[in-house]
PATI-90148 format. One line per 2 residues: number of its first residue (from 1); for each residue x, y, z of C-alpha. Coordinates in nm, 2 decimals. Layout:
BEGIN
NUM) X,Y,Z; ...
// end
This chain:
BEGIN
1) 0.05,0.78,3.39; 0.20,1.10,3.36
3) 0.50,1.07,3.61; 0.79,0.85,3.58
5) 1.09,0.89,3.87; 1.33,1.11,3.70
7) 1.11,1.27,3.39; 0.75,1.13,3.27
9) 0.66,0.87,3.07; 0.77,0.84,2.77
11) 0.37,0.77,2.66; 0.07,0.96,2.70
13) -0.20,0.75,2.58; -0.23,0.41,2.49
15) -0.14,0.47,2.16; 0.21,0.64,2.26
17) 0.23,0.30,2.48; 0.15,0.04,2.20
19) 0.45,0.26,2.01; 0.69,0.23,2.29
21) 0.62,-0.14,2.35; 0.65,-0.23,1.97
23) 1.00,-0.06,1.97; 1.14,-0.25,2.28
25) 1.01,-0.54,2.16; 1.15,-0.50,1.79
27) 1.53,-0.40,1.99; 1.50,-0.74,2.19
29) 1.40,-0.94,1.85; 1.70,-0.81,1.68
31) 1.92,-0.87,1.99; 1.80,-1.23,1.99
33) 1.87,-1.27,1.61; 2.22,-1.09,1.70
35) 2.27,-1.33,1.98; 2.17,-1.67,1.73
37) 2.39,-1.57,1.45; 2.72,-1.55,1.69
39) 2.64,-1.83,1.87; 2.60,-2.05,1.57
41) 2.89,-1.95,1.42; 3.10,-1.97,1.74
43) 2.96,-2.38,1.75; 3.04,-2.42,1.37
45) 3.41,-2.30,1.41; 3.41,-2.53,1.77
47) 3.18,-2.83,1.64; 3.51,-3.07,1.78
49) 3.50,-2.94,2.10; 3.12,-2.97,2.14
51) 3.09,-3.27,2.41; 2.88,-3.57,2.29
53) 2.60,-3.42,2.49; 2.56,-3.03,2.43
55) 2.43,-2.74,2.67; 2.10,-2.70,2.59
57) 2.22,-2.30,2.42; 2.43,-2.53,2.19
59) 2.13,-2.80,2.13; 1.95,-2.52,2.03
61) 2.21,-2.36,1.75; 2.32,-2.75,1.63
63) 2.28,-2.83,1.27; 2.12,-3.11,1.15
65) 1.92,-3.12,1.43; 1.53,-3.12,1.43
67) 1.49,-2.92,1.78; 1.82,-2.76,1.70
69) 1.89,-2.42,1.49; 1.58,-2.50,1.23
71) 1.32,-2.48,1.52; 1.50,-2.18,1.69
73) 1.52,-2.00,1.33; 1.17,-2.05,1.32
75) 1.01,-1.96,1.65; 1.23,-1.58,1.62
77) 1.12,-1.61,1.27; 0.78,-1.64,1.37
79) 0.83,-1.39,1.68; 0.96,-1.15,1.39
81) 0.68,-1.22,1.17; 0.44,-1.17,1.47
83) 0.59,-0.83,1.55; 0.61,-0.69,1.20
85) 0.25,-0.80,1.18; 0.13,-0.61,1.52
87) 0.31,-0.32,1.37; 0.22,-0.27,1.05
89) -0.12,-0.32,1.14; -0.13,-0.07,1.38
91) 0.02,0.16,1.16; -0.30,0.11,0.97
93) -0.55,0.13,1.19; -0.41,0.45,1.36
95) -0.28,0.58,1.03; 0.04,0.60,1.19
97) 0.43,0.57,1.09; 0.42,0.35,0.78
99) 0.10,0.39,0.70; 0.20,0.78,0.61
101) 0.40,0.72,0.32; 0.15,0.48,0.16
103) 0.03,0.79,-0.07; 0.38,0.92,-0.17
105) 0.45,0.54,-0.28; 0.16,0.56,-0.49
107) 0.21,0.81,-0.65; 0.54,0.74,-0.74
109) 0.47,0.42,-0.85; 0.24,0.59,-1.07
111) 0.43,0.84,-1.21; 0.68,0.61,-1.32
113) 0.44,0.34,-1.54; 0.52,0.24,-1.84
115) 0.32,0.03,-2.12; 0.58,-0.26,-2.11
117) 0.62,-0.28,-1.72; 0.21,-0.29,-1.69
119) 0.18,-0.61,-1.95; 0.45,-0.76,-1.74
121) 0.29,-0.64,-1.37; -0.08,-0.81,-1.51
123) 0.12,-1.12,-1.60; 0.34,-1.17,-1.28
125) 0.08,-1.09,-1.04; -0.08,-1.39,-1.15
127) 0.16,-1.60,-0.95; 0.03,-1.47,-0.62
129) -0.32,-1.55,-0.71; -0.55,-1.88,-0.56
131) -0.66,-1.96,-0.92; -0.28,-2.03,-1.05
133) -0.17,-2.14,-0.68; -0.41,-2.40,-0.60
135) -0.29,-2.65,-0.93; 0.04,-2.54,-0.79
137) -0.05,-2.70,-0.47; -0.18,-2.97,-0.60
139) 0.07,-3.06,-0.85; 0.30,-3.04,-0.63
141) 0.15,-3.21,-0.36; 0.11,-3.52,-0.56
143) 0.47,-3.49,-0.62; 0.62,-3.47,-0.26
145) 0.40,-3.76,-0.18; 0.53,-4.01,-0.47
147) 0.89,-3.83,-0.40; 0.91,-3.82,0.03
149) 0.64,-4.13,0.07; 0.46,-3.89,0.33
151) 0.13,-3.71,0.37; 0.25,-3.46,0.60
153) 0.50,-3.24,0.34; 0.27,-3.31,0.08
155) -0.04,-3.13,0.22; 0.17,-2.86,0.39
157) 0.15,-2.64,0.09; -0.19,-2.61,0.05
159) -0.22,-2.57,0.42; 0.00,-2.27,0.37
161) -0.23,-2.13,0.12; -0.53,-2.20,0.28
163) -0.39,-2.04,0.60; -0.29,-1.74,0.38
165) -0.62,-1.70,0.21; -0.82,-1.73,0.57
167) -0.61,-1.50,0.72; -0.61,-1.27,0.52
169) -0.97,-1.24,0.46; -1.02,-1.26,0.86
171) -0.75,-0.95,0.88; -0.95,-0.76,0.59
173) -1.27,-0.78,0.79; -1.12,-0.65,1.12
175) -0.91,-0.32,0.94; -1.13,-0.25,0.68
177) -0.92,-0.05,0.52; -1.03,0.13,0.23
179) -0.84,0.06,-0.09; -0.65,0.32,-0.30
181) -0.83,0.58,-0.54; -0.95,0.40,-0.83
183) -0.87,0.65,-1.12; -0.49,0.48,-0.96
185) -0.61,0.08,-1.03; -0.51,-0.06,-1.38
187) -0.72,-0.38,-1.20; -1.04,-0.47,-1.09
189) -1.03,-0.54,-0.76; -1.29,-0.60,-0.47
191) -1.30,-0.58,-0.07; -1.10,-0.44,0.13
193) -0.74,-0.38,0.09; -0.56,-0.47,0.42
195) -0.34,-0.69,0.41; -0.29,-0.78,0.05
197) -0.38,-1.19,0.02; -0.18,-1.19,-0.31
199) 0.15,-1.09,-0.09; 0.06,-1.29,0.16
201) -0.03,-1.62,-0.08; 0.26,-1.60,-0.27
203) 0.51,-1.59,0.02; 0.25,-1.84,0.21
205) 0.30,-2.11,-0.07; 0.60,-2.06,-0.25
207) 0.76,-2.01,0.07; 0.67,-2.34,0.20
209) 0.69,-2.53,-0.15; 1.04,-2.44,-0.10
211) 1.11,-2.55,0.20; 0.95,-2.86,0.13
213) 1.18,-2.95,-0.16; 1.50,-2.89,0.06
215) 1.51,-3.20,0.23; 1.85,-3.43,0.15
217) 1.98,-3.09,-0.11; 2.33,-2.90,-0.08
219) 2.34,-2.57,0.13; 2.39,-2.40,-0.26
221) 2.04,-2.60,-0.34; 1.86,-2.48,-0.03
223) 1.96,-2.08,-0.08; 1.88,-2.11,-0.43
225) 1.50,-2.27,-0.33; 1.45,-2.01,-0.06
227) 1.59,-1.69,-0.31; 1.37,-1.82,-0.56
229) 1.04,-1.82,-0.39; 1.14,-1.50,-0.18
231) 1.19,-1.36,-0.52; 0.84,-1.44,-0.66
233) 0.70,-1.31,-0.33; 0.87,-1.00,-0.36
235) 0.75,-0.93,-0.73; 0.43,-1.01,-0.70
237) 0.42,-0.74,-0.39; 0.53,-0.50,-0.60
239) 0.30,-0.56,-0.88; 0.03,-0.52,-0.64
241) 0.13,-0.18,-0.55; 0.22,-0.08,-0.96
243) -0.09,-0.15,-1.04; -0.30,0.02,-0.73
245) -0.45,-0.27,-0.62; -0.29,-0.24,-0.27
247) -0.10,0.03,-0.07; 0.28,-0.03,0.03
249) 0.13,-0.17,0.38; -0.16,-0.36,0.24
251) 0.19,-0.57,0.08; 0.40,-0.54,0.36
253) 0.13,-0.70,0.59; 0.03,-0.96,0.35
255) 0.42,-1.08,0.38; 0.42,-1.06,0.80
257) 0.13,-1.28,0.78; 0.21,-1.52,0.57
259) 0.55,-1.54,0.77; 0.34,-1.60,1.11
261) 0.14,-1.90,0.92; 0.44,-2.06,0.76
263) 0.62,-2.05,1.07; 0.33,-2.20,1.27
265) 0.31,-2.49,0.98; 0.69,-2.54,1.02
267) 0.72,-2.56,1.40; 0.42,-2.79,1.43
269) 0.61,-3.00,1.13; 0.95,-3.03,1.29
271) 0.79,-3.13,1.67; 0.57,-3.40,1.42
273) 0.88,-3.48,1.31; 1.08,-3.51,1.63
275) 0.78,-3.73,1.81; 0.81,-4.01,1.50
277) 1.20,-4.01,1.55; 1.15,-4.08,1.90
279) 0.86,-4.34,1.87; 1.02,-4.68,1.88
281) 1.00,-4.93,1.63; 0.99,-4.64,1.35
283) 1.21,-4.49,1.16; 1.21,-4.10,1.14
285) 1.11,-3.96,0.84; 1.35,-3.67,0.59
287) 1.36,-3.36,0.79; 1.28,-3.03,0.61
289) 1.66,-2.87,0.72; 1.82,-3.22,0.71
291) 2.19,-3.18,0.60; 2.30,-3.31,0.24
293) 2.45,-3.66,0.26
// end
């Protein structure tokens, strides 16, 4: 593998070959992401002159839609998530890219503590944690059943944190990956630290509570869901790295997996969806991305 017409390789080893794949793979992602965006804004400025039976690219981009831009935005989504996941975690194994500046993110993060930002990293981190998330799920399953009259949203939470929790623990056991000095923990902590199932928990169920409570809201309702719960994701990331539970990719591959579960959940859900709008004699049930009447 060391001669390539015109020059050599552009690998070595398989590792040099896992990089080069992961690159071209990432380029073609983003190109595909490229390629959604115009295309769905080129149909939203031309929605009159969309015949009464779209291409199948158009069927694919249309609003509203159960097979239409929701289930594209999630299988790149999950693509994405899939990718990030592969490499991050090869980062970490082969202590690689990423993985390098895990110690100089440390030790930043720890030269710049403070009493008041510790009190309020204990508290927060709580959030991504299965002893305040499972009542969450719960709760909240109870209340998308009495509010959507359906089983399937109202378990899909938990299924996103029980998919979280799983995976993460599966992951842990494969890496083992050491966790970060102790003298730099202001938490007890245990097992191994890749990937971090608070990241991954938080994103996991707030990500999909959100989604859940989107059905029949205004675009401005929708963003504001999503920000919020990417918001609580994001925090309680970085409390995991303020307070040395987890190193910068431990967090970074909790979120990549928690984005390939979600995605999974949501893909299965719309398709669920799809089949009981096309069974006769029923009615189809609110969609997750439905529009706002």
């Amino acid at each position: 593998m060391a001669w390539w017409p015109g020059g050599s390789y552009p690998w070595g080893t398989m590792t040099g070959l896992t990089e080069y794949i992961l690159g071209v793979s990432g380029s073609v992602l983003l190109a595909a992401w490229a390629a959604l965006l115009i295309v769905a804004v080129a149909l939203s400025w031309r929605r009159d002159r969309i015949p009464g039976r779209p291409g199948w690219l158009a069927a694919r981009c249309r609003t509203g839609a159960l097979t239409g831009l929701a289930l594209t935005a999630a299988v790149l989504t999950l693509a994405t998530s899939a990718w990030a996941l592969a490499l991050v975690t090869f980062s970490v194994v082969h202590r690689l890219g990423l993985a390098r500046a895990d110690p100089r993110v440390l030790a930043f993060v720890t030269g710049h503590r403070a009493a008041w930002l510790t009190s309020l990293a204990k508290a927060l981190t709580w959030l991504g944690s299965s002893i305040v998330l499972w009542p969450v799920v719960v709760i909240a399953g109870l209340g998308l059943w009495r509010w959507r009259h359906h089983w399937l949203p109202a378990v899909l939470p938990a299924l996103a944190l029980t998919g979280a929790w799983a995976g993460g623990l599966l992951v842990k056991e494969l890496a083992n990956r050491p966790r970060p000095p102790a003298a730099d923990r202001l938490t007890v902590v245990y097992g191994w630290s890749y990937p971090s199932q608070h990241a991954a928990q938080a994103l996991a169920t707030w990500g999909m509570l959100a989604l859940m409570l989107m059905a029949g809201r205004s675009a401005w309702a929708r963003v504001l869901l999503a920000a919020c719960a990417a918001l609580i994701a994001f925090v309680v990331g970085l409390t995991r790295i303020y307070l040395g539970a987890h190193w910068m990719t431990d967090v970074l591959g909790g979120w990549a997996l928690a984005g390939v579960w979600d995605c999974l959940l949501i893909i299965c859900y719309l398709l669920a969806q799809q089949m009981a709008a096309a069974s006769p004699g029923r009615q189809p049930r609110a969609a997750v991305y439905r529009k706002a009447a």
